[in-house]
C-alpha positions in Angstrom: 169.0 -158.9 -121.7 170.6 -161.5 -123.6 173.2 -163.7 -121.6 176.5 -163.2 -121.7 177.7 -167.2 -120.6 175.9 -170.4 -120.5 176.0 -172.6 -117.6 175.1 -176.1 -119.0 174.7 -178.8 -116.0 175.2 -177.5 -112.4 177.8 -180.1 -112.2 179.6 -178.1 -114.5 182.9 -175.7 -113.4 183.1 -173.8 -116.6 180.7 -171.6 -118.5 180.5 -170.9 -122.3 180.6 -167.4 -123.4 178.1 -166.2 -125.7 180.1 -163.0 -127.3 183.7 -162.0 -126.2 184.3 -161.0 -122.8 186.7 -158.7 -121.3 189.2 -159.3 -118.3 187.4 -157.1 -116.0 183.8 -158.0 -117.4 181.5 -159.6 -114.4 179.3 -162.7 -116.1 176.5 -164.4 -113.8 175.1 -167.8 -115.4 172.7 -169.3 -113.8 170.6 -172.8 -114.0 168.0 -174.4 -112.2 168.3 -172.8 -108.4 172.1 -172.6 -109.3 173.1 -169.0 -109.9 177.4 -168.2 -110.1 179.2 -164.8 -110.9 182.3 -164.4 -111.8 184.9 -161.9 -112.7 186.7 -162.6 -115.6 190.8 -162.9 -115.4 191.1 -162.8 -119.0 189.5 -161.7 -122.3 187.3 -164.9 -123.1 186.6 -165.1 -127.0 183.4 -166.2 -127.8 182.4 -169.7 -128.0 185.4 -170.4 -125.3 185.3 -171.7 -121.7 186.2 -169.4 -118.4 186.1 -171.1 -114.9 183.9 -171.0 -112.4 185.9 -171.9 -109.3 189.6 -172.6 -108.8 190.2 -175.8 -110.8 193.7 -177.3 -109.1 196.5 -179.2 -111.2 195.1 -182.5 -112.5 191.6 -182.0 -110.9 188.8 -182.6 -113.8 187.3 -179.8 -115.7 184.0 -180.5 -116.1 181.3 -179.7 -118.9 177.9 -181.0 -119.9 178.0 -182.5 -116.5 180.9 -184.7 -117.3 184.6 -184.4 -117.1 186.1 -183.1 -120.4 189.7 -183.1 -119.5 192.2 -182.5 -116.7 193.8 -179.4 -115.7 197.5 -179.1 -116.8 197.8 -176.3 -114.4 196.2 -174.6 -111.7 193.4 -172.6 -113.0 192.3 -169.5 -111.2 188.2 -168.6 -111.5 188.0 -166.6 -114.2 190.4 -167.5 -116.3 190.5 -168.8 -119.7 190.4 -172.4 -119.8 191.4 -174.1 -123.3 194.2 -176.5 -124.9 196.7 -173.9 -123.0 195.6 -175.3 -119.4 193.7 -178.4 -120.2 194.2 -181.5 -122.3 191.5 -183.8 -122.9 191.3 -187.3 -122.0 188.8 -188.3 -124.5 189.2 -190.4 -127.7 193.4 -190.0 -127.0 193.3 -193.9 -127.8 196.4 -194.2 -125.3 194.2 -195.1 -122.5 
């Protein structure tokens, strides 16, 4: 059966869908002895990031094992997570 997310370093609190998902649609990723399911919030297009765990205001979200950005709200597991709750901090040149 062909995976419906990637998990890509078990630091990692997001997962990359493989093929739009469904609000409603329970995805387990798994990597090394690391194995997470979640129930999706929201439809997740393909390509797009969903959380793993509750990701609070300002806390890191964190992909390829590094931090990619920082919540600009709280962020539920589950949900979506994009430019509409994150903003990145990398290459802004205003740091």
């Amino acid at each position: 059966m062909k995976p419906k997310a990637i998990l890509i370093d078990t630091k990692d609190n997001v997962a990359t869908a493989f093929q739009d998902l469904k609000a409603g649609d329970t995805v387990t990723v798994s990597l090394e002895s690391q194995e997470i399911t979640s129930t999706l919030a929201q439809d997740i297009p393909f390509g797009h990031k969903f959380a793993l765990s509750d990701i609070a205001l300002h806390e890191p979200v964190v992909k390829y094992g590094e931090a990619i950005g920082l919540a600009i709200q709280p962020i539920k597991a589950g949900q979506h997570v994009h430019i509409h709750n994150m903003e990145s901090q990398k290459g802004r040149g205003d740091k």
